[in-house]
Backbone bond lengths (Angstrom), bond angles and torsions (degrees), N, CA, C in turn:
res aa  C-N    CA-C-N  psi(-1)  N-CA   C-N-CA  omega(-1)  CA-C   N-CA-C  phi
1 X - - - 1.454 - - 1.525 110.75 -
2 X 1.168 129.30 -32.83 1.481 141.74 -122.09 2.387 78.54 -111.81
3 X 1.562 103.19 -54.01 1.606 126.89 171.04 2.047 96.02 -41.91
4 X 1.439 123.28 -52.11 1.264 115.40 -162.76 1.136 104.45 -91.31
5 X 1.627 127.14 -8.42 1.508 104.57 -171.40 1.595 98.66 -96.08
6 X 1.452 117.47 -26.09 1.455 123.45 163.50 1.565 126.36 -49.66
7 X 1.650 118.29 -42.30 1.013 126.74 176.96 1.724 104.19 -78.12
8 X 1.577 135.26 -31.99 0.965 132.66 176.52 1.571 102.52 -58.37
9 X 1.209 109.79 -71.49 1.789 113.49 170.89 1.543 112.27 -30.37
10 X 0.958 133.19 -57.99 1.464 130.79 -165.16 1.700 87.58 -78.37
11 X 1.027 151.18 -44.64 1.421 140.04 -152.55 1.673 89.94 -76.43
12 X 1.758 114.95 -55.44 1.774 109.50 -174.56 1.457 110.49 -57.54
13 X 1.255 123.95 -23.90 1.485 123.26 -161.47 1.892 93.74 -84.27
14 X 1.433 124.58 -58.38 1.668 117.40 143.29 1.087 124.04 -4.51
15 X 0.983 121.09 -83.18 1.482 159.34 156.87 1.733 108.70 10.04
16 X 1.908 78.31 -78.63 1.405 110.36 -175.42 1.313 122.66 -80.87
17 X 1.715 123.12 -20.29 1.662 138.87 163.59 1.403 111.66 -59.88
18 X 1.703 113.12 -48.70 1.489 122.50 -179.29 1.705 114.40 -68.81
19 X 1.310 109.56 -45.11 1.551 91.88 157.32 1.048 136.97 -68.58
20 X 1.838 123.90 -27.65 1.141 110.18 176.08 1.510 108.25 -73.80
21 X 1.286 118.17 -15.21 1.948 99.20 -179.17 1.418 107.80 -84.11
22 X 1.578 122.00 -20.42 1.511 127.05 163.17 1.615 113.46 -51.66
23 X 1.042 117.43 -32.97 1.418 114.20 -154.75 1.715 95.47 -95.25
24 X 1.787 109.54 -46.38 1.428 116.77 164.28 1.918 123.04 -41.51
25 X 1.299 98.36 -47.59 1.766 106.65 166.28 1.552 114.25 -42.13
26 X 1.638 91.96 -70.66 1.729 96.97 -178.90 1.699 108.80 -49.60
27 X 1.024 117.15 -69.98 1.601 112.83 -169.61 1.268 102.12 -49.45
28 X 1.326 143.05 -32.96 1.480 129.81 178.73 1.219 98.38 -75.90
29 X 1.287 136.42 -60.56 1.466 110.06 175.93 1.190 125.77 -58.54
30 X 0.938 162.35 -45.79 1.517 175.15 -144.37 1.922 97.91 -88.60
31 X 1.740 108.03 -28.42 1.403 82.25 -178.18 1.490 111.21 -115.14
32 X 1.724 106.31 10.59 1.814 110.68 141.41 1.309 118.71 -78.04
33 X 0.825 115.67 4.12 1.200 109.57 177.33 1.601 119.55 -120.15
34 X 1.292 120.57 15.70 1.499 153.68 -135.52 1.455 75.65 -137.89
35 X 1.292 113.32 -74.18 1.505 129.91 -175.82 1.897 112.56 -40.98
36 X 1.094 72.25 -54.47 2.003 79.46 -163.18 1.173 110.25 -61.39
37 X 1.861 112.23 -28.27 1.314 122.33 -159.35 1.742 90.80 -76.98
38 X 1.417 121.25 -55.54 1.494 129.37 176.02 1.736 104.13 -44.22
39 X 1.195 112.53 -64.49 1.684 107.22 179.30 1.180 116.17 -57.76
40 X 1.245 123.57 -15.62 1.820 116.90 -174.31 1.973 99.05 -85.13
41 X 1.057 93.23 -53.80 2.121 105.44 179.88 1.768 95.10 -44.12
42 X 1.474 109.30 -58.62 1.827 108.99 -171.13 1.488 103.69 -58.03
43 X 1.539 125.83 -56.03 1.514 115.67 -176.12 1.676 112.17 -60.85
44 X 1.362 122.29 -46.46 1.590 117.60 171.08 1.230 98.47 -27.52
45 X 1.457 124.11 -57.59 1.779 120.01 -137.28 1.309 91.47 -77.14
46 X 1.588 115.04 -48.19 1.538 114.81 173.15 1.104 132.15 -26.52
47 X 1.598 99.37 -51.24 1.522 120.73 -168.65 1.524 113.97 -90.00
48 X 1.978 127.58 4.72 0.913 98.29 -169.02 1.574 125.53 -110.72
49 X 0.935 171.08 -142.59 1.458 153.51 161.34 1.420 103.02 -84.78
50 X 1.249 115.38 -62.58 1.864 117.20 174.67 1.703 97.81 -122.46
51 X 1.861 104.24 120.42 1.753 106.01 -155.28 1.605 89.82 -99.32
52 X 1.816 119.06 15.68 1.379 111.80 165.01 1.415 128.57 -109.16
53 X 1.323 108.29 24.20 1.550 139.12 172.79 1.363 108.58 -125.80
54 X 1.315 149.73 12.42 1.308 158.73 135.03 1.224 103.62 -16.39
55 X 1.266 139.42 147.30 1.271 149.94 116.28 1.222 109.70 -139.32
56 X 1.675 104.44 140.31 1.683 120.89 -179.22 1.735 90.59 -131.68
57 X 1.151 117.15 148.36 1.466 142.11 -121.99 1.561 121.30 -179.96
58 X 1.193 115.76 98.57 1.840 104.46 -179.70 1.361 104.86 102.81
59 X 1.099 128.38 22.29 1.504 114.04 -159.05 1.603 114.34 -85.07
60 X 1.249 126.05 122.30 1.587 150.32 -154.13 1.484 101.43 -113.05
61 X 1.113 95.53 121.03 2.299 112.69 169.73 1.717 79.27 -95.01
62 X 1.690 115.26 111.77 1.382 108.33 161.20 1.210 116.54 -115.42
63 X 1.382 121.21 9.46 1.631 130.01 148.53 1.695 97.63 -169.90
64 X 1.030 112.86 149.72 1.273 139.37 167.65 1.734 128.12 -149.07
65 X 1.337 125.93 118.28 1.398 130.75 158.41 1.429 121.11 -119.89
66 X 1.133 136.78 -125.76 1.398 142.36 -149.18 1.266 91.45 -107.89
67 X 1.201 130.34 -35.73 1.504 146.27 -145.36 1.372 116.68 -117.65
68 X 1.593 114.52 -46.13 1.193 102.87 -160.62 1.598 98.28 -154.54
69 X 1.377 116.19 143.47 1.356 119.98 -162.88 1.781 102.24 -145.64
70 X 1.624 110.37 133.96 1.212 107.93 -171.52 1.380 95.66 -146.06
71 X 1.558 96.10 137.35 1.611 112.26 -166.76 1.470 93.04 -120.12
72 X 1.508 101.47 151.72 1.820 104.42 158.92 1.870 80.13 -123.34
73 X 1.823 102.00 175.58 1.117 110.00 -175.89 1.999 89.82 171.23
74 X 1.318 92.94 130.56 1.548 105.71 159.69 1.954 132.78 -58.78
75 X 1.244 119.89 74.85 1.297 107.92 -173.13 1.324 114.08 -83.75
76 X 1.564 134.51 155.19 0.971 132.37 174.66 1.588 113.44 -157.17
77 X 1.322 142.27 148.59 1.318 136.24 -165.44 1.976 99.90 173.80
78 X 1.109 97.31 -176.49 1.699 110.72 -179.40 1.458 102.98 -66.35
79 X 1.347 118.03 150.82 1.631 120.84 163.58 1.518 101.36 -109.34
80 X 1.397 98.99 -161.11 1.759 110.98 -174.25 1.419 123.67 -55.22
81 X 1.610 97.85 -38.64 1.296 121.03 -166.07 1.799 113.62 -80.69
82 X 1.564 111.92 6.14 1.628 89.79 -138.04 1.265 151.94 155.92
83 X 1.757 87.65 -105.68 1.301 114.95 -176.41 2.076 111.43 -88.97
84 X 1.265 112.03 -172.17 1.672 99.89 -166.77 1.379 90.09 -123.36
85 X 1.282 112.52 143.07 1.279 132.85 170.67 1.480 125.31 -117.06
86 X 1.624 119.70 152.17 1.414 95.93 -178.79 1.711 107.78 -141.44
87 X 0.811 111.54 148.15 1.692 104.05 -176.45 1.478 108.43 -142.78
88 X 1.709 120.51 145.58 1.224 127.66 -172.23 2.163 95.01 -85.00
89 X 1.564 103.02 140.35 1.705 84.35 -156.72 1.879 80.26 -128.84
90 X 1.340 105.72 161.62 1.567 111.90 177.89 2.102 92.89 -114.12
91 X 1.175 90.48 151.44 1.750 88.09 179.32 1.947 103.00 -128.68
92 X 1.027 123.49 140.40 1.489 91.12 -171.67 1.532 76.99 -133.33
93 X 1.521 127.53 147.99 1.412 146.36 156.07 1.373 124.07 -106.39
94 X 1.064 108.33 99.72 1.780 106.98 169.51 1.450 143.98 -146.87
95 X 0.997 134.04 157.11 1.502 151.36 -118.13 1.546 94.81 -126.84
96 X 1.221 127.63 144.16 1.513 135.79 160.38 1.588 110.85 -160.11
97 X 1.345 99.04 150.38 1.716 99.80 -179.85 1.110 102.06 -108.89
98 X 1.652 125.90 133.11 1.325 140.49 -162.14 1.505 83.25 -92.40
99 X 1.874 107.00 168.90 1.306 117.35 -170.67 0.838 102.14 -82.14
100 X 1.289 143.92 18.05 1.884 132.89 -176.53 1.973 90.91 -151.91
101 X 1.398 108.57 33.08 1.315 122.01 138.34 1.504 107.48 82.61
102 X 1.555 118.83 -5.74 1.514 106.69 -179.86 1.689 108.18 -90.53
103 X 1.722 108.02 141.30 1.247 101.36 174.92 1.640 126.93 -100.44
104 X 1.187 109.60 132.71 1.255 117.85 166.49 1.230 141.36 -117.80
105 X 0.892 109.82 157.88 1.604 125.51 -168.81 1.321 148.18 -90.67
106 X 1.140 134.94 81.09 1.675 127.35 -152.53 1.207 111.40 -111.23
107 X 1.181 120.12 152.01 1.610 122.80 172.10 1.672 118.89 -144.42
108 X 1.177 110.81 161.39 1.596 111.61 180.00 1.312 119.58 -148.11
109 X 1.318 148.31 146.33 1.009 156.20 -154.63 1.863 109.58 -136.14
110 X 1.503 91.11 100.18 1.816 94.07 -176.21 1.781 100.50 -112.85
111 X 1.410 94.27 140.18 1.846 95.36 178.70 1.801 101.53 -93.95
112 X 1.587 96.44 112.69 1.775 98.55 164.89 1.500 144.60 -30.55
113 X 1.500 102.59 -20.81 1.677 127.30 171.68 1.343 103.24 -72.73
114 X 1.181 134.31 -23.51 1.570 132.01 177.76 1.208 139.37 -91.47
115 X 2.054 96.01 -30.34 0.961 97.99 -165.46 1.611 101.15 -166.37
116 X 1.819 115.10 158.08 1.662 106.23 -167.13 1.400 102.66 -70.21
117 X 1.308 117.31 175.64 1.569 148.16 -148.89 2.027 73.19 -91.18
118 X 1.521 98.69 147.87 1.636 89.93 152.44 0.944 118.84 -110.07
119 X 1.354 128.37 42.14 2.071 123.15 131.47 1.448 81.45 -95.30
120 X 1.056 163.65 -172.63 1.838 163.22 -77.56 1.420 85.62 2.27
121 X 1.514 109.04 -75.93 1.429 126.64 -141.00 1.404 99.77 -67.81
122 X 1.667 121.49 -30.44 1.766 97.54 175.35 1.453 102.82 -77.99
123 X 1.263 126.60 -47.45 1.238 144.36 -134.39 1.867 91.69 -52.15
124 X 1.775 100.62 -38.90 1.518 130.81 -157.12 1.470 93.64 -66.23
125 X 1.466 120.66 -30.64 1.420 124.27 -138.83 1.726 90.67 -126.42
126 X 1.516 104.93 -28.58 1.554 103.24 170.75 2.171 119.39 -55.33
127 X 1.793 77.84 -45.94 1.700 90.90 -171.01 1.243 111.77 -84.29
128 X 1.409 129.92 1.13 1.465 138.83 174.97 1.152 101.69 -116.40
129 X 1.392 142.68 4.30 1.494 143.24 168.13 1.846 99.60 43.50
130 X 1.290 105.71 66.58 1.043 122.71 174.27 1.597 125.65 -85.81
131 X 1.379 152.04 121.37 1.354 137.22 -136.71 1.090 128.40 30.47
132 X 1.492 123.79 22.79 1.521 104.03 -170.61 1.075 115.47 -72.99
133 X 1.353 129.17 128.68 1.878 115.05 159.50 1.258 114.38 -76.83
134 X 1.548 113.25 167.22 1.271 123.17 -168.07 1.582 113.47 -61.53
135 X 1.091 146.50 -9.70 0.997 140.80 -171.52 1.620 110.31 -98.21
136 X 1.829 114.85 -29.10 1.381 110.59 -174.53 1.659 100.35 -79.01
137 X 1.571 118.76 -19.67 1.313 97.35 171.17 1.413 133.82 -76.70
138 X 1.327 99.51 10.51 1.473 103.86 -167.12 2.083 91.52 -113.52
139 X 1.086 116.40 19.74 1.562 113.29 172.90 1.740 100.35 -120.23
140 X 1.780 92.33 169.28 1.582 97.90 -152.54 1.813 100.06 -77.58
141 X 0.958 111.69 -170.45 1.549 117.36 -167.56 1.559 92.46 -69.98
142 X 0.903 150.91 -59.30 1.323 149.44 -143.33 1.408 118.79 -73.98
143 X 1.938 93.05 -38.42 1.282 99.76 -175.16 1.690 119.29 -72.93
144 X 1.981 94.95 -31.57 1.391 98.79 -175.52 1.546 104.07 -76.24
145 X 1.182 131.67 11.35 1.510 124.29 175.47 1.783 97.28 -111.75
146 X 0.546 112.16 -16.78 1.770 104.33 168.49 1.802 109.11 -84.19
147 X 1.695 110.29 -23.65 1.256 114.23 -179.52 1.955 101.58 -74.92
148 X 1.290 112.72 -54.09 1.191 129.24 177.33 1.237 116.40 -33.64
149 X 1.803 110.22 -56.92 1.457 108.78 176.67 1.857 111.03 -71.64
150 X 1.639 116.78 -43.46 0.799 91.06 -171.18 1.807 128.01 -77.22
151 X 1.339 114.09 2.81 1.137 149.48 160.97 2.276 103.78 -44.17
152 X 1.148 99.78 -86.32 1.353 130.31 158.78 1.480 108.11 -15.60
153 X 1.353 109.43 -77.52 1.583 134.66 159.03 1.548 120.92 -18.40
154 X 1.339 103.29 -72.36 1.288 113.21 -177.51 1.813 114.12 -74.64
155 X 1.234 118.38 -3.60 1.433 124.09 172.72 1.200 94.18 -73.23
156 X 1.499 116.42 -62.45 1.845 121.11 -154.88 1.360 90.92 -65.69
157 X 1.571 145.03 -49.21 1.017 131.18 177.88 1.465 134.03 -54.06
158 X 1.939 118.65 -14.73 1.222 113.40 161.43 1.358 115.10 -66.51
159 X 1.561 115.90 -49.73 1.578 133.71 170.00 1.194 107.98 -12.19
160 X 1.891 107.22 -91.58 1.022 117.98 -157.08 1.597 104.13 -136.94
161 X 1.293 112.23 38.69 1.864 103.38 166.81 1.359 107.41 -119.73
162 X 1.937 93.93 -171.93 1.624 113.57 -164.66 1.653 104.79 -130.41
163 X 1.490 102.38 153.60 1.236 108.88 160.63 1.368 111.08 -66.10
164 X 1.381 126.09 125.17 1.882 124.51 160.42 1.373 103.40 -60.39
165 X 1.933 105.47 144.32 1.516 94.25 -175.44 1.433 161.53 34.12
166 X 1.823 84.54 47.22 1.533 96.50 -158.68 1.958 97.08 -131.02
167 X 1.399 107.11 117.28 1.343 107.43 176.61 1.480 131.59 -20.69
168 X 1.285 91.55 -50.19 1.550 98.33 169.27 1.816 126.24 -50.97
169 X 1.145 90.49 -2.69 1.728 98.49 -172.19 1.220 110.18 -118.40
170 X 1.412 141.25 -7.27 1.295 138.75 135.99 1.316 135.44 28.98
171 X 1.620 89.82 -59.28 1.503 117.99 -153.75 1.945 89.16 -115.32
172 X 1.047 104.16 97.73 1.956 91.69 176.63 1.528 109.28 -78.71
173 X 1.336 126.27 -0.13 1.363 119.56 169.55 1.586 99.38 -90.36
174 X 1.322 140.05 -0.67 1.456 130.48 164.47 1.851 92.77 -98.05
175 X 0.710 127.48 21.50 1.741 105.48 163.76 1.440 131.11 -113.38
């Protein structure tokens, strides 16, 4: 008797460790992505000709993990001229640990009228095992598609992204 109430205890205490690190996962994701959603609204306004005619609209979590979070969302507001324009926009947020351990943060803002979504572009590069090095082929399907996008990610961000909160960005006509 004395064997089952011990093994019952150790199974609830299991039990009860695995949800609390389940529940810890979600809230860490949920509050990068809390994050990205706040940094994507501040760069729009940055980015827009008059940031009190803004509207963002539709807004889509089309992957998110620990690292990296990508929104689509309808923006629309005044242009140069005027008149209002509107474009379906991709927002991508992401995270990397520099080699001497500090993390930072970059993001970029691509308009969908120009150019593919970046899941197309991994998805393209997932199913053609495109750059893979030897080590992502040796991880499970899921992982190498989270590698893929965030792979994908960090290209468009040499292109055309920014450090978050980084002096150098000050000036949004230098980015």
């Amino acid at each position: 008797m004395r064997c089952y109430s011990m093994f019952g205890i150790k199974r609830i205490a299991r039990l009860l460790m695995i949800g609390i690190c389940a529940i810890s996962l979600v809230a860490c994701s949920n509050g990068f992505e809390t994050k990205a959603k706040q940094q994507m609204e501040q760069t729009m306004k940055e980015l827009a000709k008059d940031p009190s005619s803004l509207q963002i609209s539709n807004v889509e979590t089309i992957f998110s993990n620990d690292s990296i979070c990508i929104l689509h969302y309808k923006s629309s507001g005044k242009n140069g001229f005027g008149g209002v324009s509107s474009s379906k926009m991709e927002y991508i947020y992401l995270t990397w640990t520099k080699g001497n351990g500090e993390l930072v943060t970059y993001e970029t803002v691509i308009k969908l009228d120009d150019k593919p979504s970046i899941l197309e572009t991994a998805r393209k590069d997932y199913q053609e095992k495109n750059l893979e090095p030897e080590y992502v082929k040796k991880m499970n399907d899921e992982d190498r598609k989270s590698w893929h996008i965030h792979f994908a990610a960090s290209i468009y961000m040499i292109g055309g992204g920014r450090e978050v909160n980084s002096e150098k960005n000050n000036n949004i006509e230098n980015w």
